[in-house]
ZADO-1210 file (C-alpha; in nm, 4 decimals, padded with zeros to 6 digits):
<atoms>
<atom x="11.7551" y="09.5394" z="13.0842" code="UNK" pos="1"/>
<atom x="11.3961" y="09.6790" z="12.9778" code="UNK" pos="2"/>
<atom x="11.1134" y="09.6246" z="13.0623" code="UNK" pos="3"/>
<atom x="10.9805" y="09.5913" z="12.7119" code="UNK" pos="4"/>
<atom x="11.1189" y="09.6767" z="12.3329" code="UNK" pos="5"/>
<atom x="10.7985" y="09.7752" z="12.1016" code="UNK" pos="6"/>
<atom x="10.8963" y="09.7232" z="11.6960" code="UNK" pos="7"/>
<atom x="10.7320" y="09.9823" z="11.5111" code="UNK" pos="8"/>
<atom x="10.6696" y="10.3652" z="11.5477" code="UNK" pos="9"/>
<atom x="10.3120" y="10.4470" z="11.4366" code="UNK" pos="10"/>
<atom x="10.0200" y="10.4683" z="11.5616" code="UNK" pos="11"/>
<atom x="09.9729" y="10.1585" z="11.7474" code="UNK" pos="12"/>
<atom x="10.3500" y="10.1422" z="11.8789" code="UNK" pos="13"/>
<atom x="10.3357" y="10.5189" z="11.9783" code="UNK" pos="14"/>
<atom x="09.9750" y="10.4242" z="12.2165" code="UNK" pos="15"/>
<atom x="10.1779" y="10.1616" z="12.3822" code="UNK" pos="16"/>
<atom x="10.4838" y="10.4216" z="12.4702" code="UNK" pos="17"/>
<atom x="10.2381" y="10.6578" z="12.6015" code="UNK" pos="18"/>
<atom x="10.0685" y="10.3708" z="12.8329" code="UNK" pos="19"/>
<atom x="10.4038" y="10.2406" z="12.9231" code="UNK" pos="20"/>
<atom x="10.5423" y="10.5987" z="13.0352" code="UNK" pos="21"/>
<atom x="10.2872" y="10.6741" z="13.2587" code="UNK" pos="22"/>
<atom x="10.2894" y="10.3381" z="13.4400" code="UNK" pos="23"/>
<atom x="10.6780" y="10.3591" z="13.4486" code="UNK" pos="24"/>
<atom x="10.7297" y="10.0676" z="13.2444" code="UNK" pos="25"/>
<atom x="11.1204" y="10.0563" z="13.0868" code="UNK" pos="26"/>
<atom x="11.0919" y="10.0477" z="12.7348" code="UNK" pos="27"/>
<atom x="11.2775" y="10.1800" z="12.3657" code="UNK" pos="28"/>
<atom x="11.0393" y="10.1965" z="12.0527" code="UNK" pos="29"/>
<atom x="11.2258" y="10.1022" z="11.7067" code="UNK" pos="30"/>
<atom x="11.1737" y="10.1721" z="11.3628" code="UNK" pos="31"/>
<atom x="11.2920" y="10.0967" z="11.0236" code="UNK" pos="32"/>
<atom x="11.2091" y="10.3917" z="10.9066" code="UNK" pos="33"/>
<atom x="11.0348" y="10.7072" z="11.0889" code="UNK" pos="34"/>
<atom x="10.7630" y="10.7962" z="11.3076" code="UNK" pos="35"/>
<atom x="10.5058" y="10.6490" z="11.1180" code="UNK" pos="36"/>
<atom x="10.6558" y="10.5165" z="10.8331" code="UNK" pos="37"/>
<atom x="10.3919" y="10.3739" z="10.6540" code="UNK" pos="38"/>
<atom x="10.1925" y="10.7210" z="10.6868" code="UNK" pos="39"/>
<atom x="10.4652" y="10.8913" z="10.5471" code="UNK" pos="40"/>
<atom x="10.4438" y="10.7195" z="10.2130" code="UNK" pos="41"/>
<atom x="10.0742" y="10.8375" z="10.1247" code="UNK" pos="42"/>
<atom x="09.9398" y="11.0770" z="09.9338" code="UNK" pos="43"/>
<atom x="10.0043" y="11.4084" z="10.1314" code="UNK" pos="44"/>
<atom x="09.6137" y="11.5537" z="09.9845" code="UNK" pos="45"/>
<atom x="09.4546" y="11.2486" z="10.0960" code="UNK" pos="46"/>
<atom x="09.2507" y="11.2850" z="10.4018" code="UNK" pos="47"/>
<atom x="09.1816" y="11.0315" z="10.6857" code="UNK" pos="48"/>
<atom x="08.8866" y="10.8505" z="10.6673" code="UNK" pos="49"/>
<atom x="08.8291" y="10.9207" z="11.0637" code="UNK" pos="50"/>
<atom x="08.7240" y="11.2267" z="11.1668" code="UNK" pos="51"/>
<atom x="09.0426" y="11.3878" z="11.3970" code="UNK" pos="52"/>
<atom x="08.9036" y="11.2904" z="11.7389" code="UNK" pos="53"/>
<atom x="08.9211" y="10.9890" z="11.6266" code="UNK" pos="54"/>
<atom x="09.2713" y="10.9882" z="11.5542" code="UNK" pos="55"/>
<atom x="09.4164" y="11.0915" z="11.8769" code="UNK" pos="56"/>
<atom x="09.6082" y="10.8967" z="12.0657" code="UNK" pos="57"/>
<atom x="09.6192" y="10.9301" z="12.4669" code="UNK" pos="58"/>
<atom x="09.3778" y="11.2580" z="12.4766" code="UNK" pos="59"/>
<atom x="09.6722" y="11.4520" z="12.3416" code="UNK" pos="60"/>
<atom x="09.4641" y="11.7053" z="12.1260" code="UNK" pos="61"/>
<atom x="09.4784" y="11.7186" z="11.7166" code="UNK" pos="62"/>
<atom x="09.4504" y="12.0717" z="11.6927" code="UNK" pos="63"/>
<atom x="09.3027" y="12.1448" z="11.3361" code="UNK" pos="64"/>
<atom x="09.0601" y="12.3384" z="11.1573" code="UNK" pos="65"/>
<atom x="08.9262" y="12.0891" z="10.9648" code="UNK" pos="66"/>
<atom x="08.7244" y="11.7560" z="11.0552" code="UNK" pos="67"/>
<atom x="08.9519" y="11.4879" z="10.9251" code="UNK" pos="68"/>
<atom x="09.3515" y="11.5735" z="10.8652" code="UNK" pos="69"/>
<atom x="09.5403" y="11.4512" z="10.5694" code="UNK" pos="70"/>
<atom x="09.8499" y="11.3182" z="10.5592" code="UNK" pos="71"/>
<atom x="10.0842" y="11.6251" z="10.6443" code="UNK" pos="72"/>
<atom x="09.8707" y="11.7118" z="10.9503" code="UNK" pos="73"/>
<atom x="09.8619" y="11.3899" z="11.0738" code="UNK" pos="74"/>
<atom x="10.2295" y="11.3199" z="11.0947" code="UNK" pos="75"/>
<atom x="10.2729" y="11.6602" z="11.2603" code="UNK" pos="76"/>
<atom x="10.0492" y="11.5809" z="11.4923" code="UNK" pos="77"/>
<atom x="10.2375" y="11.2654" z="11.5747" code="UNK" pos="78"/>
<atom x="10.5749" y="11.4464" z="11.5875" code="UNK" pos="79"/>
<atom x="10.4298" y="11.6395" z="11.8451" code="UNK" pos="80"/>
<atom x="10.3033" y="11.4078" z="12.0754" code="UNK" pos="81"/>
<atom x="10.6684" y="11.2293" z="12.0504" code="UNK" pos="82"/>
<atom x="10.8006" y="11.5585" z="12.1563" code="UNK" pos="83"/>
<atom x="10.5846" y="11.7001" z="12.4150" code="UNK" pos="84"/>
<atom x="10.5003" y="11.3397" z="12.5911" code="UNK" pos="85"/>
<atom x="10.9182" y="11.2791" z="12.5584" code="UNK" pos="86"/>
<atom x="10.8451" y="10.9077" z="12.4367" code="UNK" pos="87"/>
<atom x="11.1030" y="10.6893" z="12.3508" code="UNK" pos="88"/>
<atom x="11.1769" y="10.6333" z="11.9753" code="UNK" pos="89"/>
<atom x="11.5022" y="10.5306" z="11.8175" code="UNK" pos="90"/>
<atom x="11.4084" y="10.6235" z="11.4220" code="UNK" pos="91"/>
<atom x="11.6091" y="10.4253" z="11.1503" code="UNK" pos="92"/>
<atom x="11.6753" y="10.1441" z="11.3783" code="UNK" pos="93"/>
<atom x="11.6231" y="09.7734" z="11.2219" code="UNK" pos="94"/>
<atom x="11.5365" y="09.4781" z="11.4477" code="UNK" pos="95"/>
<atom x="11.7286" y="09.2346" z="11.2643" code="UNK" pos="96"/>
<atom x="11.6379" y="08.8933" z="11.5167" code="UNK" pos="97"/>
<atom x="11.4941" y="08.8463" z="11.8161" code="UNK" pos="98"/>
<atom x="11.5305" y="08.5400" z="12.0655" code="UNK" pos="99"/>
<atom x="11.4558" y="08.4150" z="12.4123" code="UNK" pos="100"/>
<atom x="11.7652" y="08.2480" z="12.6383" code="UNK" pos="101"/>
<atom x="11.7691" y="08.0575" z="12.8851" code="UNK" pos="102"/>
<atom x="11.6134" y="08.2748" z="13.1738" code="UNK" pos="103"/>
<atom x="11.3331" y="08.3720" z="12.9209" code="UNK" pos="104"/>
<atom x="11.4501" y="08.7244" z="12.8605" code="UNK" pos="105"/>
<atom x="11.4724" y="08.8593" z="12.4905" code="UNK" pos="106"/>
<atom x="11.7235" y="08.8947" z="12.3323" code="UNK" pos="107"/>
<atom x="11.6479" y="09.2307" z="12.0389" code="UNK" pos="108"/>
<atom x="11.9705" y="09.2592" z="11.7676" code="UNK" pos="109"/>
<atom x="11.9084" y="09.6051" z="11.6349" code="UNK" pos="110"/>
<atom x="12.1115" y="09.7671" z="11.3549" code="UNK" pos="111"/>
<atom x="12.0924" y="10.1658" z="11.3719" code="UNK" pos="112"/>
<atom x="12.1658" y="10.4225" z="11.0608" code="UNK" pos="113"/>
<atom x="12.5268" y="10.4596" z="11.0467" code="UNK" pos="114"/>
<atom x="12.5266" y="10.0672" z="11.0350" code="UNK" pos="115"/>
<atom x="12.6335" y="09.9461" z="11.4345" code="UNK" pos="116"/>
<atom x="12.4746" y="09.6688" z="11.5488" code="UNK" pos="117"/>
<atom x="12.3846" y="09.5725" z="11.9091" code="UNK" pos="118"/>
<atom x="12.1830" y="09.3625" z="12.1290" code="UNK" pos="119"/>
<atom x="11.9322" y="09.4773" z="12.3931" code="UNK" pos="120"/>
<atom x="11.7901" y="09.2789" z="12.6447" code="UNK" pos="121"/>
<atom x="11.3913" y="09.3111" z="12.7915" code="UNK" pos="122"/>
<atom x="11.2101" y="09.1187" z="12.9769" code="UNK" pos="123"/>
<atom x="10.8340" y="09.1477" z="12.7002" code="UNK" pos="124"/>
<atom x="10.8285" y="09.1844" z="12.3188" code="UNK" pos="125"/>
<atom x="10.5483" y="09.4104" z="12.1615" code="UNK" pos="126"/>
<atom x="10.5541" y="09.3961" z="11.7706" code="UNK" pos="127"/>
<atom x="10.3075" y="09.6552" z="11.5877" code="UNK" pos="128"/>
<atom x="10.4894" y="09.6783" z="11.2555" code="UNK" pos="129"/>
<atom x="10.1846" y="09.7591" z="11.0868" code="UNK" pos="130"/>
<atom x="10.0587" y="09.5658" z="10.7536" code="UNK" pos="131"/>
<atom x="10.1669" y="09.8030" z="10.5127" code="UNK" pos="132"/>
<atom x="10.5266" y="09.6168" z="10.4809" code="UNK" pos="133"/>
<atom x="10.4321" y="09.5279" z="10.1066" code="UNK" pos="134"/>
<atom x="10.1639" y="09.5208" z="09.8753" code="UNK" pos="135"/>
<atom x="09.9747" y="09.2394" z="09.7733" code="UNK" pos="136"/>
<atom x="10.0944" y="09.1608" z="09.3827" code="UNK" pos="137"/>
<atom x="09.8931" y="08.9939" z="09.1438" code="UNK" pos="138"/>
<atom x="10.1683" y="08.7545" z="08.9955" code="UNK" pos="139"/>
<atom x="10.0931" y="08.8234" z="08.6445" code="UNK" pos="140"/>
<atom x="10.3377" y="08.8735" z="08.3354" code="UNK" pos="141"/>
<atom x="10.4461" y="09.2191" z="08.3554" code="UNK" pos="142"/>
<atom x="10.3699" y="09.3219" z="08.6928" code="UNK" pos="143"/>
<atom x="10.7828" y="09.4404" z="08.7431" code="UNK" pos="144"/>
<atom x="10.7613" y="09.6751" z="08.4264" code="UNK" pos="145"/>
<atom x="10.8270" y="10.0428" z="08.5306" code="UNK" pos="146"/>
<atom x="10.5070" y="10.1517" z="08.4407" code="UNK" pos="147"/>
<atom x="10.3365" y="09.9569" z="08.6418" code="UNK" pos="148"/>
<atom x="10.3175" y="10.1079" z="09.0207" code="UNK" pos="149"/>
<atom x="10.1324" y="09.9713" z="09.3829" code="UNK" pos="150"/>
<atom x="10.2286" y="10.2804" z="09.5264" code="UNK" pos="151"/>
<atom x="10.0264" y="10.6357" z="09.4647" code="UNK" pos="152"/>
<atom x="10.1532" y="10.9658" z="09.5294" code="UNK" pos="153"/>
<atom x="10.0983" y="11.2678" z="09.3462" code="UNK" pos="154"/>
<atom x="09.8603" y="11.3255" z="09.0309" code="UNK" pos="155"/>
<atom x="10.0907" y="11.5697" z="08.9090" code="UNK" pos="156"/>
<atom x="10.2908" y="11.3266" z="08.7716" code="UNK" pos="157"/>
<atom x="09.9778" y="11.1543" z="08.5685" code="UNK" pos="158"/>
<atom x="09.8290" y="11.4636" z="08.4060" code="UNK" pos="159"/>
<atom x="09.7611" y="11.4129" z="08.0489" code="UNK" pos="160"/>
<atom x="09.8176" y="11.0239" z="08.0879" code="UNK" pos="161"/>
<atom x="09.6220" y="10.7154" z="08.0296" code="UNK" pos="162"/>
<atom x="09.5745" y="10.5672" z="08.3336" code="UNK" pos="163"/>
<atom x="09.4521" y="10.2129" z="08.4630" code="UNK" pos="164"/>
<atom x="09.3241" y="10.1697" z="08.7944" code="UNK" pos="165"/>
<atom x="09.3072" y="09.8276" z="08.9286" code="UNK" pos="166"/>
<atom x="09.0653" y="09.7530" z="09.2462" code="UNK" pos="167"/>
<atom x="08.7531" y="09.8677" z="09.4220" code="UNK" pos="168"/>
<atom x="08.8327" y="09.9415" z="09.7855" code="UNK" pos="169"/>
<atom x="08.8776" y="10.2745" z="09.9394" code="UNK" pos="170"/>
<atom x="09.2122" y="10.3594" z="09.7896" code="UNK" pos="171"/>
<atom x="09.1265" y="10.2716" z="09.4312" code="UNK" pos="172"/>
<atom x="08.8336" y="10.4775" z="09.4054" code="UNK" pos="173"/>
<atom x="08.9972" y="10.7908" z="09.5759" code="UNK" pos="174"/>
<atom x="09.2596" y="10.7728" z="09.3410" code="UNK" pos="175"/>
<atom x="09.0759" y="10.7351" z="09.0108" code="UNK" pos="176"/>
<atom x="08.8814" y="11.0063" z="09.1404" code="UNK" pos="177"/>
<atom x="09.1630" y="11.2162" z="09.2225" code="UNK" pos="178"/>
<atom x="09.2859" y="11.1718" z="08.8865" code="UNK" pos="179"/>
<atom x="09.0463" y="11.2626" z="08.6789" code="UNK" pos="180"/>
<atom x="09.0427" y="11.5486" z="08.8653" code="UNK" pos="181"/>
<atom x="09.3568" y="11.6234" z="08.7852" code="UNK" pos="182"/>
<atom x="09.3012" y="11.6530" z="08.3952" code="UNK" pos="183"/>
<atom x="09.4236" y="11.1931" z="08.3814" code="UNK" pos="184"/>
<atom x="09.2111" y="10.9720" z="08.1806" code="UNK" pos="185"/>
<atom x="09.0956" y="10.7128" z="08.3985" code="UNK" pos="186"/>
<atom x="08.9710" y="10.3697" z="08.3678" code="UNK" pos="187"/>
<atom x="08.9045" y="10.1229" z="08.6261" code="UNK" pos="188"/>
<atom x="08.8898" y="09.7387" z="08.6686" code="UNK" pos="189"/>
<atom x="08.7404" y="09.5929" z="08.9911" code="UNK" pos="190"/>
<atom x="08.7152" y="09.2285" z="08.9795" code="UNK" pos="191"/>
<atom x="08.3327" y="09.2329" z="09.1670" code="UNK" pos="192"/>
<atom x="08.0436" y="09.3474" z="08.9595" code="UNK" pos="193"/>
<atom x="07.9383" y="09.6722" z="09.1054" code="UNK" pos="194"/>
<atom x="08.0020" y="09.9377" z="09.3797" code="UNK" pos="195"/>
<atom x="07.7500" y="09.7578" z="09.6351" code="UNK" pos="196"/>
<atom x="08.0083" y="09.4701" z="09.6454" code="UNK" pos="197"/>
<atom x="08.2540" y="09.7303" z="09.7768" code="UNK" pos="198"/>
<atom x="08.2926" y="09.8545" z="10.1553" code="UNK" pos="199"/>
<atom x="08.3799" y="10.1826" z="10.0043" code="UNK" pos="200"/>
<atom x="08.2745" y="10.4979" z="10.2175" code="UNK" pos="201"/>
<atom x="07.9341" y="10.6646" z="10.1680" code="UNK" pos="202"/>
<atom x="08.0098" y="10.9864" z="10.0792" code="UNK" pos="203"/>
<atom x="08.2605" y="10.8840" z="09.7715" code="UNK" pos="204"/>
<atom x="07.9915" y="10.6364" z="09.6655" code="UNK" pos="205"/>
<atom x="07.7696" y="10.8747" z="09.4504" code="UNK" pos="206"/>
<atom x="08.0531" y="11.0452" z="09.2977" code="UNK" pos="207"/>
<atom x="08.2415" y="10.7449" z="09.1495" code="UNK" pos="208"/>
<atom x="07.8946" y="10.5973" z="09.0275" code="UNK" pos="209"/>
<atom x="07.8021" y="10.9611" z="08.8702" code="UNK" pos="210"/>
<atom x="08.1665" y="10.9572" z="08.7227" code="UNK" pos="211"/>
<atom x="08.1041" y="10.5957" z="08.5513" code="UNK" pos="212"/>
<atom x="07.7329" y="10.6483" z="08.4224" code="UNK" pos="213"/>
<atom x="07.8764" y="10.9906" z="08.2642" code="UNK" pos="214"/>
<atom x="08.1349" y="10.7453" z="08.1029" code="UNK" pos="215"/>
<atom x="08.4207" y="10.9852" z="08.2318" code="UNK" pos="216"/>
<atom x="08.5972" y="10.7298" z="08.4138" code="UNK" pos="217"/>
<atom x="08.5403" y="10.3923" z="08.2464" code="UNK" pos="218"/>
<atom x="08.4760" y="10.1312" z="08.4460" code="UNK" pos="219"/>
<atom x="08.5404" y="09.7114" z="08.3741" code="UNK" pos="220"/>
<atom x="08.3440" y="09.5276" z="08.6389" code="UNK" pos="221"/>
<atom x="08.4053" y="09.1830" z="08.7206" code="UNK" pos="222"/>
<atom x="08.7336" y="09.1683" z="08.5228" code="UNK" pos="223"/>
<atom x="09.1151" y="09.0735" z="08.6488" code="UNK" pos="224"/>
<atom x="09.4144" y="09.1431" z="08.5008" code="UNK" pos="225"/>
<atom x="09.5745" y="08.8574" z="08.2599" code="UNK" pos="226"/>
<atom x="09.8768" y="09.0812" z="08.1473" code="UNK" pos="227"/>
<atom x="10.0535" y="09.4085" z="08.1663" code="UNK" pos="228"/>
<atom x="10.2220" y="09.5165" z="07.8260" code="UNK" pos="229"/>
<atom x="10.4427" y="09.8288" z="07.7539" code="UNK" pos="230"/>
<atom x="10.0795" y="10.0554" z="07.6560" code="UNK" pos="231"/>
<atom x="09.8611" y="09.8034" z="07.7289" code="UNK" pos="232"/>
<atom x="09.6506" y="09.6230" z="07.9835" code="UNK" pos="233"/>
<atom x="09.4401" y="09.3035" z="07.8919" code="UNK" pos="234"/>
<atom x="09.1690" y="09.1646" z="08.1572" code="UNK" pos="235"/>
<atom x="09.0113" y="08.9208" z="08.1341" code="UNK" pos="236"/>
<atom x="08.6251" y="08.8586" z="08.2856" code="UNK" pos="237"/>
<atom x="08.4224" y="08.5436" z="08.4140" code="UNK" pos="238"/>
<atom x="08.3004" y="08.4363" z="08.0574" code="UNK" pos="239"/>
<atom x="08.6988" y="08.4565" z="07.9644" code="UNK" pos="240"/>
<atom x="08.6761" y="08.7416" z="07.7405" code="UNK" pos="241"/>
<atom x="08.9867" y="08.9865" z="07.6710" code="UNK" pos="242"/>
<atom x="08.9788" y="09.2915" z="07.6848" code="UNK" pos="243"/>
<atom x="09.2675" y="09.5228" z="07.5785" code="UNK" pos="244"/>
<atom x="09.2950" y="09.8720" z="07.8025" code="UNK" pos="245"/>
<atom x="09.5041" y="10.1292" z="07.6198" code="UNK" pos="246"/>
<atom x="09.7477" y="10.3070" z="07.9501" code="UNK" pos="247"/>
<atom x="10.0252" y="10.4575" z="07.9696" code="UNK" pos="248"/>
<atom x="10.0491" y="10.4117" z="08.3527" code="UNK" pos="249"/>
<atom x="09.8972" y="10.1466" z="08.5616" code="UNK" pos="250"/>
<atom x="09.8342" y="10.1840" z="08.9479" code="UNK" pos="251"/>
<atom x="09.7834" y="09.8824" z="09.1191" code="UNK" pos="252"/>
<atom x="09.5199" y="09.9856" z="09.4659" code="UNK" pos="253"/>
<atom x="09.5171" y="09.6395" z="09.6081" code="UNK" pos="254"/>
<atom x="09.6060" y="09.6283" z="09.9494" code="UNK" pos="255"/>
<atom x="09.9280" y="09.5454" z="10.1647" code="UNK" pos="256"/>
<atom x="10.0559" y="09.2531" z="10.3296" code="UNK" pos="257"/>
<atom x="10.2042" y="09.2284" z="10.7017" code="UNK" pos="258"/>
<atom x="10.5655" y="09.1349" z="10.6790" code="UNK" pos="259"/>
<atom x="10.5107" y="08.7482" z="10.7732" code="UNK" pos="260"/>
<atom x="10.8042" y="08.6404" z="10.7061" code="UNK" pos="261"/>
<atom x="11.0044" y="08.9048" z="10.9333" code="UNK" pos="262"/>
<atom x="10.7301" y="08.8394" z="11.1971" code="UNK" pos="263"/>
<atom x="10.7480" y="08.4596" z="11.2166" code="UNK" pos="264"/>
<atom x="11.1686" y="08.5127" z="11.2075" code="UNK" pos="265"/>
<atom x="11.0930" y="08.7101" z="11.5266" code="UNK" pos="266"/>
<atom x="10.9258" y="08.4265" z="11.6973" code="UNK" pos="267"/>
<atom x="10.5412" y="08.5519" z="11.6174" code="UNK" pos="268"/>
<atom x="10.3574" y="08.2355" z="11.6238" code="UNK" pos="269"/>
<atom x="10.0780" y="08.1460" z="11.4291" code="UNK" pos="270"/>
<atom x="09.8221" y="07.9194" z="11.3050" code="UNK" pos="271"/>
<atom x="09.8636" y="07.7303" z="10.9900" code="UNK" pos="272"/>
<atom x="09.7667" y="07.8707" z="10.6668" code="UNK" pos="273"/>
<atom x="09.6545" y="08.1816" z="10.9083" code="UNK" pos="274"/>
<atom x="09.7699" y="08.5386" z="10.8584" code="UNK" pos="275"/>
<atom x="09.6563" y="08.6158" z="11.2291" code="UNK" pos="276"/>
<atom x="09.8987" y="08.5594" z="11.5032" code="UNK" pos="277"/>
<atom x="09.8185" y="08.3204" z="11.7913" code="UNK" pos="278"/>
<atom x="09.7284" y="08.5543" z="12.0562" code="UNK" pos="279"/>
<atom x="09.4513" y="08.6240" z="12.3390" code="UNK" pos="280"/>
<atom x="09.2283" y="08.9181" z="12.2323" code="UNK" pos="281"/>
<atom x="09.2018" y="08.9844" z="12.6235" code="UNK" pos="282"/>
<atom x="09.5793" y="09.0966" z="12.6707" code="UNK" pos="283"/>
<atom x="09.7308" y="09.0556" z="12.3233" code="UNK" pos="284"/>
<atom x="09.9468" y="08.8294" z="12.4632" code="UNK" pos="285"/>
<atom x="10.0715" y="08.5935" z="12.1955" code="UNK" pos="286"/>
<atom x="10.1146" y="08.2164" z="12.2729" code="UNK" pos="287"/>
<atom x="10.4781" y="08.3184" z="12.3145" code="UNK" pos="288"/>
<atom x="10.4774" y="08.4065" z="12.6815" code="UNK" pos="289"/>
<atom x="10.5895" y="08.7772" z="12.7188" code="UNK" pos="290"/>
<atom x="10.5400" y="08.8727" z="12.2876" code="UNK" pos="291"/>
<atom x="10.2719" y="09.0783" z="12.2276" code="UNK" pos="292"/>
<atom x="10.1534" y="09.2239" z="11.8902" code="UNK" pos="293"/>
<atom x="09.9610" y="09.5613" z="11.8595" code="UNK" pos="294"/>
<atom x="09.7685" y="09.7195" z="11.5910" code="UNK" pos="295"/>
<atom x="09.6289" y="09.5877" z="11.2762" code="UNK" pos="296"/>
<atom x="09.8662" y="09.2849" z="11.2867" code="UNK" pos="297"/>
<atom x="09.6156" y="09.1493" z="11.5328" code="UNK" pos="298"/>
<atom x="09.3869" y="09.0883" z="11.2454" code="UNK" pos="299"/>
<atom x="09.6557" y="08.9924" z="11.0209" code="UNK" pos="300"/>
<atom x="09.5810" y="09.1942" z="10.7241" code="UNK" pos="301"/>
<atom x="09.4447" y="09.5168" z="10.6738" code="UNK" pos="302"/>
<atom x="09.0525" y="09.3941" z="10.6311" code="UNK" pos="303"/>
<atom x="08.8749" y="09.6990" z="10.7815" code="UNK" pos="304"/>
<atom x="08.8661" y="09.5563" z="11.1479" code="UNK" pos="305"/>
<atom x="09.1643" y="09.7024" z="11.3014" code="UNK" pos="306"/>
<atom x="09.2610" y="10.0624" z="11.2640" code="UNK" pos="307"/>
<atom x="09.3886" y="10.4044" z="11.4307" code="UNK" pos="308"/>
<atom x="09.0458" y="10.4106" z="11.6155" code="UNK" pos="309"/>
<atom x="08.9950" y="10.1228" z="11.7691" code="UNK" pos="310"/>
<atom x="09.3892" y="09.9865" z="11.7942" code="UNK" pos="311"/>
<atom x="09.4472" y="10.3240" z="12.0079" code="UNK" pos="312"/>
<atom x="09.3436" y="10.1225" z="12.3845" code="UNK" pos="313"/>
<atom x="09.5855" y="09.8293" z="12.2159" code="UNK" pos="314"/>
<atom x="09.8634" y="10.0101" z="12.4363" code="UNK" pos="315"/>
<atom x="09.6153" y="10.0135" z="12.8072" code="UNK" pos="316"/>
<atom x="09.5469" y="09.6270" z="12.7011" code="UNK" pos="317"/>
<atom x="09.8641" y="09.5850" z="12.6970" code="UNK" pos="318"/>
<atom x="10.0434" y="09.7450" z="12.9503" code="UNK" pos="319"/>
<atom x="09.7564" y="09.6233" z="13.2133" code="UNK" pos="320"/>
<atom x="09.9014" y="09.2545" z="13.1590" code="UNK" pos="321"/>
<atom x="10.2185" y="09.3813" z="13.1406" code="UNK" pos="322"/>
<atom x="10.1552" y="09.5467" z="13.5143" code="UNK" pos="323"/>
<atom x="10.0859" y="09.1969" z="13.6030" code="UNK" pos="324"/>
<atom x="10.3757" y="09.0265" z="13.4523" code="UNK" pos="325"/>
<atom x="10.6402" y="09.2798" z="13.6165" code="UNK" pos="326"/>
<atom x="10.4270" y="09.2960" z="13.9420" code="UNK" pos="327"/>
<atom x="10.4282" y="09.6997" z="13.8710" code="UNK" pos="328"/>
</atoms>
């Protein structure tokens, strides 16, 4: 019997562990995948947008030269903390279900790598899974042809190429940048009409526009995509015009979803037609007594609101009610 089982091993899920060690709170951390999973799959030259002291978590130091770590610091910064605070991951471990019985415990069925299964009682639920379980598609013909990718990693692999990126937010202007860097021939389509409609960051700002007015990325404003073809693109824009993009690749920047489905299966409840969970900003204590969510699932989708920086005290929210709940 635990005191609590937290689903999910970044940032969010490894704040809680730290809060719920030094209170003495029982607990096991699972993952899917590893220590920040979802980290693990991004670029590894892209840097934060947060500045590092920003990024740590429980005052444990992120000991680097520069101001903001990318991807490979980062993660060995949260290896680290795992190891030197002791915390209590199990890596490669899939909640499968989750259920309450009759005296109001939970009931966790967990399936670990070499493919046993078992169930672990506790008496609280935290899920932070993150919101980078799958990204948003467009549902339009072609989207499931192979050249057509929501997932970024290296520009190696796109030197030479025509590429098409699609979007206007952070991650779609870093990566057409990064690209035609990297010797790729770059065009964009962002379905608002300008940069100012974007909440991209300031210092990336004059660069892109600079790029555009030189005409060395080319940019279609205010246009969605209609269809993906093998070496082709066509958007279309408000006055229903088509326009055909020549690409050989296509990277689709447009944001992840929260895994909804898996999180409602667990017993997550929400509102109707509502991405956000039912839950009490004061405690994160769902409307399920004894679930609680942490991290950018409290804002349902990843909109800007919830991040590393300000989901860090998610674990001292939490593990303050929980101190009331066990009577710790």
């Amino acid at each position: 019997m635990l005191d609590s089982i937290v689903i999910g091993a970044g940032p969010a899920g490894l704040a809680v562990a730290c809060e719920f060690q030094k209170k003495s709170i029982s607990y096991l951390v699972f993952d899917k995948g590893s220590i920040a999973n979802h980290i693990s799959q991004f670029p590894a030259f892209m840097n934060f947008f947060s500045s590092r002291e920003f990024l740590e978590i429980d005052k444990f130091p992120l000991s680097i030269p520069e101001e903001k770590p990318d991807r490979r610091q980062y993660l060995a910064y949260l290896r680290s903390l795992v190891k030197t605070r002791n915390l209590k991951i199990k890596t490669y471990s899939t909640v499968i279900e989750v259920k309450k019985n009759a005296d109001n415990i939970f009931e966790t069925k967990v399936r670990f790598l070499d493919g046993s299964e078992e169930w672990i009682l506790s008496k609280t639920v935290v899920v932070a899974c993150g919101a980078y379980e799958k990204p948003r598609m467009l549902n339009v013909n072609g989207e499931e042809l192979p050249h057509v990718k929501h997932h970024f990693s290296d520009v190696h692999d796109y030197y030479g190429r025509k590429v098409l990126v699609v979007g206007g937010r952070n991650s779609a202007i870093e990566t057409a940048l990064l690209l035609f860097r990297a010797g790729s021939e770059v065009t964009l389509s962002y379905r608002k009409y300008d940069f100012s409609e974007s909440s991209i960051k300031y210092w990336i700002r004059p660069d892109i526009e600079k790029r555009v007015e030189k005409e060395e990325i080319k940019a279609f404003f205010g246009t969605n995509v209609k269809e993906f073809s093998p070496g082709k693109t066509t958007l279309i824009n408000s006055e229903k015009d088509e326009i055909v993009v020549e690409n050989d690749f296509v990277l689709l920047m447009t944001g992840y979803e929260p895994p909804l489905d898996f999180m409602k299966q667990i017993g997550v409840p929400f509102q109707e037609n509502s991405p956000v969970p039912l839950h009490d900003p004061k405690t994160l204590e769902t409307n399920e007594p004894g679930m609680f969510i942490a991290g950018v699932v409290t804002a349902g989708n990843i909109s800007g609101k919830i991040f590393i920086e300000n989901s860090r005290d998610h674990g001292k929210i939490i593990s303050a009610r929980l101190s009331q709940i066990l009577g710790v």
